[in-house]
N, C-alpha and C positions, 0 to 999 in steps of 0.2 A: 246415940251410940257413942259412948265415948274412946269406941278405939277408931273412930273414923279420921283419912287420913283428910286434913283438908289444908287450903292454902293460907290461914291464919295459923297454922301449928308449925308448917313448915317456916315461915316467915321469923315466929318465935322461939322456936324450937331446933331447927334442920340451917340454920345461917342462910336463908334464901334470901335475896334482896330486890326488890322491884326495883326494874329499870325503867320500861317503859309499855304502851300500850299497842301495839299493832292490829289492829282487829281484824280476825274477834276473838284475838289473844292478847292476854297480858303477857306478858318477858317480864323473867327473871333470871335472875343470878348466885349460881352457887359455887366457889372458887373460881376454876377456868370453863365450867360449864352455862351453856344457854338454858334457859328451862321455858319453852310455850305452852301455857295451857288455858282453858277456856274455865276462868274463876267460877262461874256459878252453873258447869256443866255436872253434875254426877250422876255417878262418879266419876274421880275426873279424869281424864285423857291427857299426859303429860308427854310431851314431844323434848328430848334431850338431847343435845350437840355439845360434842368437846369444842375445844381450842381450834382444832384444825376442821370444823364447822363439818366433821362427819355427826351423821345419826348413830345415835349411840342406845334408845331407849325410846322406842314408841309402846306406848301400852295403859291399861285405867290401871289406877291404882285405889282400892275401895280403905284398906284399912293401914294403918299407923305400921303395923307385922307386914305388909305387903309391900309399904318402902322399902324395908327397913332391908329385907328381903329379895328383893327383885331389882333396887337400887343402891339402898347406900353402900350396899355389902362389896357392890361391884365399880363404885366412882374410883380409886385410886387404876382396877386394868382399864377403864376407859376413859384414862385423861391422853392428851393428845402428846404423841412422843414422837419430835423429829430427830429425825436419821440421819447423824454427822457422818459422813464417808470420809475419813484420817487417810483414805489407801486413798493417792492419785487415780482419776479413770485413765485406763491408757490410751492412747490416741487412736481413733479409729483407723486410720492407715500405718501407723507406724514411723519411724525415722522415713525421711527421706531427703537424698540430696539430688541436681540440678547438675552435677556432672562427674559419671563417673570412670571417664578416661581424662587423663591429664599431660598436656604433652606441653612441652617448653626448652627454650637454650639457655646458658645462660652463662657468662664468664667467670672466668679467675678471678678473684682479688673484689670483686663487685659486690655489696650485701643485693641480697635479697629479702621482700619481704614481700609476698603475689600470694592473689588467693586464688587455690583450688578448688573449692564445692562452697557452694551456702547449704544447710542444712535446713529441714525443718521437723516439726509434731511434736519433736521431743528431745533430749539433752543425751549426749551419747559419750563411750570413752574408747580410746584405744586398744586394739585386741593387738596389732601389731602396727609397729613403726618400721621406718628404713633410716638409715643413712645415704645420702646420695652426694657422695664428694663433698662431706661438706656441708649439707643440707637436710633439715627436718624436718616433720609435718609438725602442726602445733595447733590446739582447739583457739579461736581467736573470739569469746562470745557463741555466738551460734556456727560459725563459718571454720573451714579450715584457711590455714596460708601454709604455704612453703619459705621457710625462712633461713635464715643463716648468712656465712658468705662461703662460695664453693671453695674448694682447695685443690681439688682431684678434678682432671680433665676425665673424660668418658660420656659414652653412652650408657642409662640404666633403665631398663626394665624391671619394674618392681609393683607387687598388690601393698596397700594399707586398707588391714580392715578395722572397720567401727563396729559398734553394736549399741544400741538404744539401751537407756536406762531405764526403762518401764516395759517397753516389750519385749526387749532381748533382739529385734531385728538385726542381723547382723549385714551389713555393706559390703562390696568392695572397689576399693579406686585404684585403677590402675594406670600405673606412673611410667612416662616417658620421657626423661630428661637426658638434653646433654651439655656436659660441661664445655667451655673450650677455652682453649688457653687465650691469654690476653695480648693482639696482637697492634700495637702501637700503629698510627697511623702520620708517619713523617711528612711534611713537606716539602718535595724538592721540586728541583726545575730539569724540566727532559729537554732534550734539544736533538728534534727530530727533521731529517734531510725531506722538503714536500717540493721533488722538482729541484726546480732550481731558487728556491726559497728554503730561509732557515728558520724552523719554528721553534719560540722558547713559549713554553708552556710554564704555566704555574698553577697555584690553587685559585685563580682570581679569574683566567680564563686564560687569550691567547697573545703575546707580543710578539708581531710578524717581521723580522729583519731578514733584506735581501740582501 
């Protein structure tokens, strides 16, 4: 029968290439596909796996028309196609920070540079800022800080909120700062009446003269 499909035609004919023998299969090779079948079985019984090692084609195949047919027609939808995801997965919980009340004092004239919240899951931006005497939030890496140097004495109550760049989870951290003015700290000497002893005092501790 010369339209019979057999495994010397494919070999010659179909680019099939022996690899090796697994018994009571020979393997072969046709581009990125496997090919099992049992050489001197007919007709014959051809077991076919793509690249990503699914079954793609179990069935006999008797004639040359029933390849041609039933397989070659369909090797290019059954080569193995993996799935590049270019979209980030977004984080299964979303943004999250580690503290989000924030309370602190802090002087005149002094930089600052203190961190509020570590963040984590994911990279987030500002939806609102403050000013506080002075002082601004700032993304620092993954963390927030408070930084600046104050200018303005007070107390502020204020929200800063975030939101996640991938989920949109929106935060908020609520701020309690107060500024205070800068109050020098002199050293002088007191001279205090104890009885009938005269005490001089200094920063160092006590010199007793009666």
């Amino acid at each position: 029968m010369d339209n019979l499909f057999t495994v010397d035609y494919a070999l010659n004919y179909e680019g099939w290439k022996y690899v090796k023998n697994i018994a009571p299969y020979n393997v072969y090779q046709l581009d990125q596909f496997i090919i099992r079948v049992r050489r001197n079985d007919f007709y014959l019984v051809l077991f076919i796996y793509n690249k990503c090692q699914k079954l793609v084609f179990c069935g006999r195949i008797y004639t040359i028309n029933d390849y041609n047919l039933k397989i070659k027609r369909h090797l290019t939808k059954w080569k193995c196609k993996l799935v590049t995801n270019v979209t980030p997965t977004p984080p299964t919980q979303g943004l999250v920070i580690n503290n989000s009340n924030y309370t602190n004092t802090f002087v005149i004239g002094f930089p600052v540079n203190a961190l509020v919240t570590n963040t984590f899951n994911e990279d987030f931006n500002f939806i609102t800022n403050i000013n506080v005497g002075g002082l601004t939030f700032s993304k620092v890496g993954s963390n927030i800080n408070v930084t600046g140097t104050p200018t303005t004495a007070g107390s502020y109550n204020n929200t800063v909120l975030i939101q996640g760049v991938i989920t949109g989870v929106i935060l908020s951290i609520f701020v309690n700062i107060t500024v205070t003015p800068f109050v020098p700290v002199i050293s002088t000497f007191i001279i205090q009446e104890d009885g009938y002893k005269i005490t001089l005092e200094d920063n160092n501790g006590f010199l007793i003269i009666e």
